[in-house]
Every structure is written in structure tokens, then in C-alpha cells.
C-alpha positions in Angstrom: 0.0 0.0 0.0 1.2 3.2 -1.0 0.3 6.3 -2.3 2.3 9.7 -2.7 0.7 12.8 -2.0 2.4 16.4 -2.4 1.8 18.1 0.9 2.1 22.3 1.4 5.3 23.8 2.4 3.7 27.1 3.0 2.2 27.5 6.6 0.2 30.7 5.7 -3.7 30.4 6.6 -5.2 30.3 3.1 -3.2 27.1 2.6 -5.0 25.2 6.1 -7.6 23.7 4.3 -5.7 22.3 1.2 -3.4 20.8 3.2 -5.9 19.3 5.3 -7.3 18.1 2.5 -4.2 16.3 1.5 -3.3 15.0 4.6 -7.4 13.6 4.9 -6.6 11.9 1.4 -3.8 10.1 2.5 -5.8 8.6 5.7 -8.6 8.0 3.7 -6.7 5.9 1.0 -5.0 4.1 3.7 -8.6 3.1 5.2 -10.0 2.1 1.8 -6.6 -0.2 1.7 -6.8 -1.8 4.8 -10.3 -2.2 4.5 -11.7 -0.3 7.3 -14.4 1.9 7.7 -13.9 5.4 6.5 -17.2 7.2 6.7 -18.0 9.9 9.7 -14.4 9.2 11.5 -13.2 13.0 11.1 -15.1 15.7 11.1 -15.3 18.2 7.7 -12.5 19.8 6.9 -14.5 23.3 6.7 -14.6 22.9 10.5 -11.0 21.6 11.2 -9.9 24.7 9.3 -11.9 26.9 11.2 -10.2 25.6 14.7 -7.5 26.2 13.5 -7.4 29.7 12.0 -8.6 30.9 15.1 -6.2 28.3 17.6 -3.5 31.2 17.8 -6.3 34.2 18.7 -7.8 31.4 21.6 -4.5 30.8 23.2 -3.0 34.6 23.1 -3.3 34.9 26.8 -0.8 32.3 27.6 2.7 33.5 27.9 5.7 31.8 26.6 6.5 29.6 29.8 2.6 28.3 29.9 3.1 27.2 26.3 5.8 25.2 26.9 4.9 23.4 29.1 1.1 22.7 27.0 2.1 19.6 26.3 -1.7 18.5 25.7 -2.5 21.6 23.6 -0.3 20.2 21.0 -1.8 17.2 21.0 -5.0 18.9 20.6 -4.1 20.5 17.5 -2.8 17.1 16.2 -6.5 15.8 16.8 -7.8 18.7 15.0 -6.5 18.7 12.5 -7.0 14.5 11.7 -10.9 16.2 12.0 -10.9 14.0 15.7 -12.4 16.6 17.7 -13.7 14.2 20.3 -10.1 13.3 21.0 -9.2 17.1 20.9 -11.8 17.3 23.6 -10.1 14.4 25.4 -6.2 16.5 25.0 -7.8 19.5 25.8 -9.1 18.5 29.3 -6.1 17.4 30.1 -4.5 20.1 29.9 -6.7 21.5 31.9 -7.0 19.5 34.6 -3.2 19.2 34.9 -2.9 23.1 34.9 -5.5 23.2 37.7 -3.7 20.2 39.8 -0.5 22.8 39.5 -2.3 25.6 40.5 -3.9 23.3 44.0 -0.2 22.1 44.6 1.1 26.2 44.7 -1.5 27.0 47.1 -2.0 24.7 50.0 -2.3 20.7 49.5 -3.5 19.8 53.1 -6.1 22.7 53.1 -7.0 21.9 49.9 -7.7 17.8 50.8 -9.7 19.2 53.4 -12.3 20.9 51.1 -11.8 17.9 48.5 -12.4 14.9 50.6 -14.6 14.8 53.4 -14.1 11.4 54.0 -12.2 10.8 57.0 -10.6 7.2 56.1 -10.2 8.6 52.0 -8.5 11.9 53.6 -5.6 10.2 55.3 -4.2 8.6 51.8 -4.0 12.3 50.5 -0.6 13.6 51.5 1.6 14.7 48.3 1.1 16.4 45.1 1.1 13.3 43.5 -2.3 12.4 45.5 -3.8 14.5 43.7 -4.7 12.0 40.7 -6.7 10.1 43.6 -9.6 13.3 43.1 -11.5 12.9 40.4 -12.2 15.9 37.9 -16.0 16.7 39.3 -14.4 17.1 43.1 -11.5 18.6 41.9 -13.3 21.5 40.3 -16.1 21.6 43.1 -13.4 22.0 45.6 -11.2 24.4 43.7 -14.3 26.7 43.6 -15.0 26.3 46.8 -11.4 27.5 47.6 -11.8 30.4 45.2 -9.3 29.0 42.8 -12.3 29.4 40.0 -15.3 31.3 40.0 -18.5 30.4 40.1 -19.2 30.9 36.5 -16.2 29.0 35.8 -16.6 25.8 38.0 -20.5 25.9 35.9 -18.7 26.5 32.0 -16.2 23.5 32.9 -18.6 21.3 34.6 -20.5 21.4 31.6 -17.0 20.6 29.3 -16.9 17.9 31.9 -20.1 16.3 30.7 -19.5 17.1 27.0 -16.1 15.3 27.4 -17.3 12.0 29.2 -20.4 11.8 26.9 -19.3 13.5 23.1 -15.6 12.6 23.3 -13.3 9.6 22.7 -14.9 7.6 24.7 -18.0 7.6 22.6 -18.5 7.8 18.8 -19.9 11.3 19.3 -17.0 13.4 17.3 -19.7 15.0 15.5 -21.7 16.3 18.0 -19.1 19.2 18.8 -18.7 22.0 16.2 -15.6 24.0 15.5 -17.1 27.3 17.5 -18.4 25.1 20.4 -14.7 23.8 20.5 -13.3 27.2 20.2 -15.6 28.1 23.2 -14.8 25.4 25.6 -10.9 26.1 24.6 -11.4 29.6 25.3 -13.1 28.4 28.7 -10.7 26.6 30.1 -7.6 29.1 29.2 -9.6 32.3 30.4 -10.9 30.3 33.7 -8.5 28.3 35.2 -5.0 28.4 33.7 -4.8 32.2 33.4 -7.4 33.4 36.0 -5.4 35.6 38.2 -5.7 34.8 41.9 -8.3 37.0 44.0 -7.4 38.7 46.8 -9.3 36.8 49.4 -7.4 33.7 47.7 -3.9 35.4 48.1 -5.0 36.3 51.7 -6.2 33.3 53.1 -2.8 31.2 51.3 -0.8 33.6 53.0 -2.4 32.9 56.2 -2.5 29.2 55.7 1.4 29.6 55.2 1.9 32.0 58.4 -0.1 29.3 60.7 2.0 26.2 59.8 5.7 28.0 59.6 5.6 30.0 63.4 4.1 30.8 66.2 1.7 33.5 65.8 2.0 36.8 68.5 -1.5 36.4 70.6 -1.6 41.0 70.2 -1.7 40.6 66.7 -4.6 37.8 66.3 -6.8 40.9 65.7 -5.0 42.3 62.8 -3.9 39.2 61.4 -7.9 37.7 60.9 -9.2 41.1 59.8 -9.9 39.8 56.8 -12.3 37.1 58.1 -14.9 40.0 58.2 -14.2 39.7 54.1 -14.7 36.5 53.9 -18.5 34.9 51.8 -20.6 33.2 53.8 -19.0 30.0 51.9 -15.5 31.4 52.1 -15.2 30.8 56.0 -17.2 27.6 56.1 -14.0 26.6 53.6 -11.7 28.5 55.9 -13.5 26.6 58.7 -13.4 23.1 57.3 -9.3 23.8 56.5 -8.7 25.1 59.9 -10.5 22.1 61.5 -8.2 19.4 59.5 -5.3 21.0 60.0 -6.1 20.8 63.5 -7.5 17.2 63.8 -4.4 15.4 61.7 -2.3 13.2 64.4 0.7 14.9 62.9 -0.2 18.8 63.0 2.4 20.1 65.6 1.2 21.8 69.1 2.4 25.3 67.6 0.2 24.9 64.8 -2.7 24.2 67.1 -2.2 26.9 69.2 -2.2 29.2 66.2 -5.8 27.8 65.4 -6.5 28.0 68.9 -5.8 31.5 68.6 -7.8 32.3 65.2 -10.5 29.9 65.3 -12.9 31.5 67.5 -12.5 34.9 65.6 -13.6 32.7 62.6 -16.5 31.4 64.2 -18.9 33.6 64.2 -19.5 34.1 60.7 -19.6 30.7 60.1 -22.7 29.1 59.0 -25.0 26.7 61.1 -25.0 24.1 58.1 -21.2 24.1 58.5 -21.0 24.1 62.1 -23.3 21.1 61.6 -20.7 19.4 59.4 -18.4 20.2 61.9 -19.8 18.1 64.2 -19.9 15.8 61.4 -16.7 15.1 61.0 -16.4 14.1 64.8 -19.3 11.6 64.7 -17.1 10.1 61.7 -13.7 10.1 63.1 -15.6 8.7 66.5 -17.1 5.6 64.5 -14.2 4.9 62.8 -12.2 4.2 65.7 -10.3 7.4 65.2 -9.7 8.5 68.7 -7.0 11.4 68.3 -8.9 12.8 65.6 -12.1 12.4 67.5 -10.7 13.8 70.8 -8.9 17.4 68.8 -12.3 17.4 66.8 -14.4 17.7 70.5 -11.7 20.0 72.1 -11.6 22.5 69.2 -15.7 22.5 69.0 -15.3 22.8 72.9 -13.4 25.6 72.5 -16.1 27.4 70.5 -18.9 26.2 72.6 -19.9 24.1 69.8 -20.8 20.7 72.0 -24.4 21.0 70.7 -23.2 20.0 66.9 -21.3 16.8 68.5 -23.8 14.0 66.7 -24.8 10.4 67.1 -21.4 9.2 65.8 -22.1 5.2 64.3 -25.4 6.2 62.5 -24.0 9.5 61.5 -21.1 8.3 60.3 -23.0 5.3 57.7 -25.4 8.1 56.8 -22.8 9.9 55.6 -20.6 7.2 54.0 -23.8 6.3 52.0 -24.9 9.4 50.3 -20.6 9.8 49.4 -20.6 6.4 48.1 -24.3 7.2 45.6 -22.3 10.1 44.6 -19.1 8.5 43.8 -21.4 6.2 41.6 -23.7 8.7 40.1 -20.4 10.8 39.0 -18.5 7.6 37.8 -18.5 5.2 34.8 -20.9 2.9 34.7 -23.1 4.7 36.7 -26.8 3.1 35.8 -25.2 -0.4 37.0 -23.7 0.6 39.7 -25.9 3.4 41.2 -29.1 0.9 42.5 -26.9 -0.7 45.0 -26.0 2.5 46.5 -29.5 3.7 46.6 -30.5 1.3 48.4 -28.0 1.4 51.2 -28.7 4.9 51.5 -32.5 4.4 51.9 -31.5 1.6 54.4 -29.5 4.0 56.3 -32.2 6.9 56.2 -34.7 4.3 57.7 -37.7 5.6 59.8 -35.7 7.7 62.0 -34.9 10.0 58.9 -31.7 12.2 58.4 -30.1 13.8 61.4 -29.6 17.7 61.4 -26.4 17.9 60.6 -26.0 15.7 57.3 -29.6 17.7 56.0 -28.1 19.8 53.1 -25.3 17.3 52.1 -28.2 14.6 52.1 -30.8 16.9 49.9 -28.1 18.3 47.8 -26.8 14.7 46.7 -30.7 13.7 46.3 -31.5 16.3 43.6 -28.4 15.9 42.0 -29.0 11.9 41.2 -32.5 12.8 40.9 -31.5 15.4 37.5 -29.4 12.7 36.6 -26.1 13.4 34.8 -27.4 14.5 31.2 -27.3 11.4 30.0 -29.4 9.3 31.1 -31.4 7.9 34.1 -30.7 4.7 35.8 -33.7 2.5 35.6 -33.0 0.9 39.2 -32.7 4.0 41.1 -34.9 6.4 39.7 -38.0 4.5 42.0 -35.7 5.0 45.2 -34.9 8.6 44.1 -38.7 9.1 44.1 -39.6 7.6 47.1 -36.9 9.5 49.0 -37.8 13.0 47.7 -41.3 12.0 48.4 -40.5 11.5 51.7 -39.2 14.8 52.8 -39.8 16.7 55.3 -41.0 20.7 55.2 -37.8 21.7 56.1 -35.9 19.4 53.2 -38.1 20.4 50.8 -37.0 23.8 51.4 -33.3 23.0 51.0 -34.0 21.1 47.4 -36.2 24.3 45.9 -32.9 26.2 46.9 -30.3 24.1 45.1 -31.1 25.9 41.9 -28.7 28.5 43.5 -26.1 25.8 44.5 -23.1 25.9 41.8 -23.2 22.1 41.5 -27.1 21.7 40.9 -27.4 24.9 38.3 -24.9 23.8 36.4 -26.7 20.1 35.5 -29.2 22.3 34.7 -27.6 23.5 31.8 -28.6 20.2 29.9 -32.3 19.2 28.5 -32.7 16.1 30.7 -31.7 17.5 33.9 -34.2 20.7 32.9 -37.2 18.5 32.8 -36.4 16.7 35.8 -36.0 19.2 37.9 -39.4 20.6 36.7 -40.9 17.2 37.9 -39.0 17.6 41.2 -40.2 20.8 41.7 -44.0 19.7 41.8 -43.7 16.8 44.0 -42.0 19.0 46.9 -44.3 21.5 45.9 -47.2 21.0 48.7 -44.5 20.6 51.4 -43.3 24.2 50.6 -44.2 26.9 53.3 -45.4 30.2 51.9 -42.6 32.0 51.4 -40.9 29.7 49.6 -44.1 28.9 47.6 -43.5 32.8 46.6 -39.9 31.5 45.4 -41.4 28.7 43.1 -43.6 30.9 41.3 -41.2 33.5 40.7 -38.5 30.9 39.5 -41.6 29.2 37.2 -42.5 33.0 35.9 -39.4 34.2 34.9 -38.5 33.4 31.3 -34.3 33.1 32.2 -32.7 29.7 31.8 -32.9 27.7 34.3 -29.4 27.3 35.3 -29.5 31.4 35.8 -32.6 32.2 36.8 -31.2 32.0 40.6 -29.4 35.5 39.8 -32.2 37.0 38.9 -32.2 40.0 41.3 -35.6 39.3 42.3 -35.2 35.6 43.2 -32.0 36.3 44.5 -33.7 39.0 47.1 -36.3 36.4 47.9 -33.7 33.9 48.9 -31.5 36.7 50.8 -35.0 37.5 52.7 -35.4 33.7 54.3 -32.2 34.4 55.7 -32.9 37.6 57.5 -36.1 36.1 59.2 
């Protein structure tokens, strides 16, 4: 098999699509020869060409050093232009993720497990940069948004590229489901979002605490000046700093000065941390406590006790296999094979909800991971768990059902809500918690159902947005 084909020398623009052309030929000969299939494996030339004219313009904000070390972004230009732009997805992901995972390794790896993994028994494996591979890409993104490493709007544009890449890219024969311009978009994404987004303020500030706390003793007269800040801080931005502070404290090998240096900051922190967290908190305890973890378990009760926090202090056991369930549903729901391996899991978490219902503390995490299996992933619903999803929604109480009409504000829900699926089941989870609503939450149905935004924005709507603020003033 041979075949000798002239390719371009030039490398101006108006030659792209001629030698693409070429280079196409050659492939296509070499299918015809071997006798494999040839038809929809790359995508038109037309739109290879248009990727990439337009590659140099997308990746002008990178400076020389970050484009040396793209390895990836090569690659995706390779895929591009053999018209595999399912694979270019793939490269370009890559590159994206392994850009983020260096940006997590120059700020603070043990605050950053904290927010990651909540875990107690998966937290202890994650020690070193190279533990990082052990997060997978939804928690990697969830947590560096929580940590202010990536907006809001950012962690919702790449959780959709997320989807698009498990469910339109190599892995399925999808190539031609992603245009040129959509491509050009998602590239444009994750260069503008994670690799160059410039570190906020509040980000450099709390790294240079996290820093201060672990390398010396901090001076008791300054603990004023040094947590000014934590007046700054979002609501979710010290239930982060929070959860950090309390791992760094808990872990068997955090020294005594670096205790005492919570010691001294934590209760400044406190107060403008949020009763859900607080709640979590406690949490953790009632995990480390029926795990056997009694070091962890007995720094967990003294730094609540120093905060007069003994009333989040839970049931540990059942607390603790409540909580292990609804992480291991999610693990599933978020993983491969997730309509075979989901059922199980839903019914261990319905076992562990039982008659006595969900404690106080594990409310939101418990509603939060119930919507999001109940929107399903885009893709697809899994036949085995969508009855148990049901019965469990239809089982909330008042005060549940006021957490789940909520999540449309919650980064994590609103942006599966950016796909048709998940659209329509939330409308269908929306009326089956709808008599359990009280009225003023009835008042932020109706507004959500009259407003003619997307769904997955229609929680900034200044008008919704006040209605939620108000619940929380009352």
C-alpha cells in the first residue's frame, strides 16, 4: 500500500484547508486499503480549518512559559486537524485539569484535601502532590471553587466541558456532536478560567495565612490584625476556611504550635460561620468517632469545645454510615458505569435513612446529593434508582423540601441544569415537593416558574436572588 501525496510547504492560513485536504486523502486511501471503515471518522475539513485559524487568537493569553509546558494543547491540534475533535476534547481537558492540579499544589495541598475529601478514612491517603490523581475531575473542580481557585461561572462552563467530554468525546463515537465554534468556546473556557485566571485577593490572603499558621508561632496581640480579613470573607468562604482550619487541627501529625495558632484564630472565625457548617463540623467528629479514630475524634471535641460548639457533636455510628452512604451514591452517580452501579447504592442509602430520617447535621449534604441523582447526569437515568430517588424525595420533610427548591442556587445543581434532561427533571421535582413548601418559599417557586431566564440562571435574577437573601434575615 502506498500512495504519494504532495503536501504544502507554506504555513500561511489560506493554505490550512488544502493541506488538510491532502493530509485527509492520505488517511482515507490508507482506510480504503486496509479495508476499514472510512465514513464519519473526522469531522469536515471546513470545520478543522476553522479551529485552526482561530487556535493562535484562543491561546493569546498564555505566555511563553505556559506554552511550553502545553504539552496537551499540541496534541489537541494534532486531533484537529486529523478532524478527531472528540479526541481534541479528550487533550484539551487534560491540559486543563493538569494546569488546575498545579495551580492546587502552589497554594496549600493539606487545606486543599480538606475541602476535597470529606471522607475521614479517604483523607488520610491524600498527602503529596502526587495524591492528587486520587480526586476525580468533578471534586477537583467543586473544591477548587470552593477554595476560590475558579469562579463560580467558571466551575459551571467546565462542569459542563466535563459532561461534553465524558459523553461527546473519545470515549464515545460522538465526534460530530461538537462543532468548531463550540470547541473554540470550551478552549477559550478553560484558558480564560482556570490556567490564566489571576488569583483574588481573598485567595492570596487566606494562602498567606495558611502559610503563616504552619511556619511560626503566631503573636496572641496581633490575632486581631492578622484575621481582619475574616470579616471579608462569603458566607461559603469561612465555612472553607473553617473546614481547613479544623483538619489542620485534627491530623495526628499537625504540631502543638500549629494548634495553638488555630487555637488562637478559630474562635475569631466562628462567628461568621454558618449553622450548616457548624453542623458538618460536628460531622466530622461523629465520623472520626465511629471509625475508631480516637486522636482525631478527641482534637475534633476540644476545638468545638473551645467554640462552645458541644451541641453539633452528633450520634457518631449512625451518622457516620449516613454519611458514607450518600458519598458512596455520589461516587457512583459521578463515575462510569453509573446506571449499573448506582441501584446498590440507593438502596444502602435508603436503608440508612430508615424511619428515623436524616439527622440535622447531614440535611443539606443529604438533599443536595438527592437532587443531583435525581437530575441525573445529562445522559441518562438509571432505571434501578430512579423508583428510590422518588420515594426519597417524596419523603421529605418541610424543612428538606425547602433545602432542594434552593439548590437551583447551588453551583453544583445549576450547572446540570444547563442540559435538557436535567431541565425537565427538575421541573418534575419541583412539583412533587411542591405541597411541602411553606409560603414563602411557595413565593420563590412561582417566581422561578414565571421568569422566562434559563434555568441554570434564573437563581441570579435579582428578584429571586432578594427572595432567597430574605429567608435568611427572618
Amino acid at each position: 500500500m502506498s500512495k504519494e501525496v504532495e503536501l504544502p510547504t507554506s504555513s500561511e492560513p489560506a493554505t490550512i484547508d488544502s493541506g488538510i485536504e491532502q493530509f485527509e486523502a492520505v488517511l482515507l486511501y490508507a482506510m480504503d486499503e486496509l479495508g476499514l471503515p472510512s465514513e464519519e471518522v473526522m469531522v469536515p475539513v471546513v470545520q478543522r480549518g476553522r479551529v485552526l485559524r482561530n487556535f493562535e487568537d484562543a491561546i493569546e493569553l498564555l505566555d511563553a512559559e505556559q506554552r511550553a509546558r502545553s504539552l496537551y494543547l499540541s496534541k489537541f491540534m494534532v486531533a484537529v486537524g486529523a478532524g478527531l475533535f472528540d479526541a481534541a476534547l479528550n487533550y484539551m481537558w487534560d491540559e486543563t485539569i493538569s494546569e488546575l492540579r498545579r495551580r492546587v499544589a502552589g497554594y496549600d495541598l493539606a487545606y486543599f484535601f480538606e475541602i476535597a475529601e470529606r471522607d475521614p478514612e479517604r483523607r488520610k491517603k491524600l498527602q503529596t502532590e502526587e495524591d492528587l490523581v486520587r480526586i476525580d475531575d468533578f471534586d477537583l473542580i467543586r473544591a477548587a471553587n470552593d477554595i476560590e481557585l475558579i469562579s463560580d461561572a467558571g466551575h459551571k462552563q467546565l462542569d459542563l466541558i466535563r459532561y461534553m467530554r465524558n459523553f461527546a468525546s473519545a470515549a464515545h463515537p460522538n465526534q460530530n456532536e461538537i462543532g468548531a465554534m463550540q470547541l473554540l468556546g470550551f478552549l477559550e473556557t478553560c484558558i480564560t478560567q482556570v490556567i490564566t485566571l489571576p488569583e483574588t485577593p481573598i485567595v492570596v490572603q487566606v494562602k498567606r495565612l495558611l502559610v503563616n499558621v504552619k511556619s511560626h508561632r503566631l503573636p496572641e496581640q496581633r490575632a486581631a490584625e492578622i484575621s481582619e480579613f475574616f470579616d471579608d470573607l462569603h458566607a461559603d468562604g469561612a465555612d472553607n476556611l473553617a473546614a481547613g482550619l479544623f483538619g489542620i487541627f485534627t491530623r495526628p501529625d499537625t504540631s502543638e504550635e500549629v494548634r495553638d495558632n488555630v487555637r488562637l484564630l478559630f474562635p475569631r472565625l466562628w462567628p461568621g460561620v454558618s449553622e450548616n457548617q457548624r453542623q458538618q463540623l460536628g460531622v466530622k467528629y461523629g465520623r472520626h468517632a465511629a471509625n475508631g479514630d480516637q486522636v482525631e475524634a478527641d482534637h475534633a471535641r476540644a476545638l468545638l469545645d473551645l467554640v462552645s460548639g458541644s451541641q453539633y457533636l452528633p450520634e457518631p455510628v449512625r451518622v457516620a454510615e449516613l454519611a458514607e452512604a450518600i458519598d458512596d451514591l455520589l461516587r457512583a452517580h459521578r463515575g462510569w458505569d453509573n446506571f449499573y452501579n448506582e441501584p446498590p447504592r440507593a438502596r444502602l442509602l435508603e436503608s440508612a435513612v430508615g424511619d428515623k430520617g436524616v439527622p440535622p447535621g447531614l440535611t443539606t449534604d443529604y438533599v443536595l446529593a438527592l437532587v443531583e441523582v435525581f437530575l441525573t447526569n445529562g445522559h441518562g437515568s438509571s432505571a434501578g434508582a430512579e423508583p428510590i430517588y422518588e420515594a426519597l424525595v417524596d419523603r421529605f420533610s418541610r424543612s428538606e423540601a425547602h433545602v432542594a427548591l434552593l439548590s437551583i442556587s447551588n453551583p453544583r445543581i445549576s450547572g446540570r441544569l444547563q442540559m435538557p434532561l436535567p431541565r425537565e427533571k427538575f421541573t418534575l421535582l419541583m412539583e412533587r415537593i411542591e405541597p411541602k413548601l411553606g409560603r414563602r418559599h411557595q413565593e420563590i417557586l412561582a417566581a422561578i416558574r414565571a421568569s422566562d431566564a434559563p434555568l441554570d440562571r434564573v437563581a441570579d435574577e435579582s428578584r429571586i436572588k432578594r427572595l432567597i437573601a430574605d429567608l435568611s434575615t427572618t
